[in-house]
C-alpha positions as CSV (number, residue, x, y, z in Angstrom):
1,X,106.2,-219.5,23.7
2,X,107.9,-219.3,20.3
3,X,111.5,-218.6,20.1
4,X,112.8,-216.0,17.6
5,X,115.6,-216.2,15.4
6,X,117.9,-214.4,17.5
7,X,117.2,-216.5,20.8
8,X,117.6,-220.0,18.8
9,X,121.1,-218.1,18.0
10,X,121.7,-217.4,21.3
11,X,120.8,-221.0,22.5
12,X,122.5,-222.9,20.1
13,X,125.5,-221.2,20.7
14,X,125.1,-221.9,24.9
15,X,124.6,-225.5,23.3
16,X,127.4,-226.2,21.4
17,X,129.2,-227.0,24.7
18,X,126.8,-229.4,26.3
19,X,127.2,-232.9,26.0
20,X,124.1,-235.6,25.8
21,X,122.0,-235.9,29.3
22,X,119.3,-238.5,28.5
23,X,120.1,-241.2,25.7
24,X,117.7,-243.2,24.7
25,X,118.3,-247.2,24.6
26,X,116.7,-250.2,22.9
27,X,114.1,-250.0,24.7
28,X,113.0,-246.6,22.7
29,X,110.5,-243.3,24.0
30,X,109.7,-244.8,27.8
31,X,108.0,-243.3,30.4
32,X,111.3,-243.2,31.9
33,X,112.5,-241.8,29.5
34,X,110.4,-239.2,29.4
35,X,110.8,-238.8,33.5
36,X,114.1,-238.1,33.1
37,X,113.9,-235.4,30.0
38,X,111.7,-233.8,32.4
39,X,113.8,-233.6,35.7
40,X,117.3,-232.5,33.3
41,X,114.7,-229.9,31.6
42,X,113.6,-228.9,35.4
43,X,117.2,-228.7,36.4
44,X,119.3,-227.6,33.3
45,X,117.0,-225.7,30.9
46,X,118.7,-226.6,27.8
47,X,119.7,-229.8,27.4
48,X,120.5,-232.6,24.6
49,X,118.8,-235.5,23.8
50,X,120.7,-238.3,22.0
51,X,118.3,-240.2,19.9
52,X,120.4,-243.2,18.0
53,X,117.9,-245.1,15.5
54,X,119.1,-246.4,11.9
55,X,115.5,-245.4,10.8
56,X,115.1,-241.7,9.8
57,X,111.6,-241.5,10.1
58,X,111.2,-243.3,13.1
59,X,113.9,-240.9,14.6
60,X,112.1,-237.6,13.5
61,X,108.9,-239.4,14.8
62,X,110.6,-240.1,18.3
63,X,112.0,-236.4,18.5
64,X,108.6,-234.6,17.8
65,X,107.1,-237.6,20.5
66,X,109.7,-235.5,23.0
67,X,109.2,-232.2,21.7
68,X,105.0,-232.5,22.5
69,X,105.4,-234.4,25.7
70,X,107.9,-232.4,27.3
71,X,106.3,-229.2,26.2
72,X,109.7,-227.8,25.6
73,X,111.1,-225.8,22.4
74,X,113.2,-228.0,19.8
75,X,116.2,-225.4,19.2
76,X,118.1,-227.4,16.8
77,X,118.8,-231.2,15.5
78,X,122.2,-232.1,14.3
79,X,122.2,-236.0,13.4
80,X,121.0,-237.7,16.4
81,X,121.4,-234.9,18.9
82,X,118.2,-233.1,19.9
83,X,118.6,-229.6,21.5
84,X,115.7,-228.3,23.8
85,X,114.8,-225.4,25.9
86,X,112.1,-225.1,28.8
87,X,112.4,-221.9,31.1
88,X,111.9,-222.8,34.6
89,X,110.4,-221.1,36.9
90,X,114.0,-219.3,38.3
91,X,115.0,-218.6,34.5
92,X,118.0,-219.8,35.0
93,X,119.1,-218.8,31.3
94,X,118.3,-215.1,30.6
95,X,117.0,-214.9,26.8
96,X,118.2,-212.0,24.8
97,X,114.7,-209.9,22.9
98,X,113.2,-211.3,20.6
């Protein structure tokens, strides 16, 4: 599933008022980590990911690490924050077309 234009708009914007459900540690990308993205994907549909490293690269490798394991969409990435979508099977957030 590839979002369009219009339903990144939409999702950024549902977004903008969400605060940080998983944060990653010292520790880094963990299986428990990746649990947890999981269950708050599950739950929440849209949620944000907090990824602190002081290495750019290493960041953008850890956020494309989430992206393909969780098998969510990557709406947006301001700074640290990572913003993903993964319907559920009671689409809990209703899309606008495409």
């Amino acid at each position: 599933m590839n979002l369009s234009n219009k339903q990144k708009q939409f999702l950024k914007a549902k977004a903008h008022e969400l605060k940080p459900v998983v944060l990653l540690g010292g520790n880094g990308l963990t299986e428990g980590v990746m649990s947890e993205v999981d269950l708050a994907l599950n739950h929440h549909e849209l949620i944000k990911v907090k990824v602190p490293s002081i290495d750019r690269e290493e960041k953008i490798a850890i956020m494309d690490a989430i992206v393909r394991e969780s098998k969510a969409q990557k709406v947006q990435v301001i700074g640290h924050i990572l913003v993903l979508f993964r319907p559920s099977d009671d689409k809990k957030i209703q899309l606008p077309r495409g």
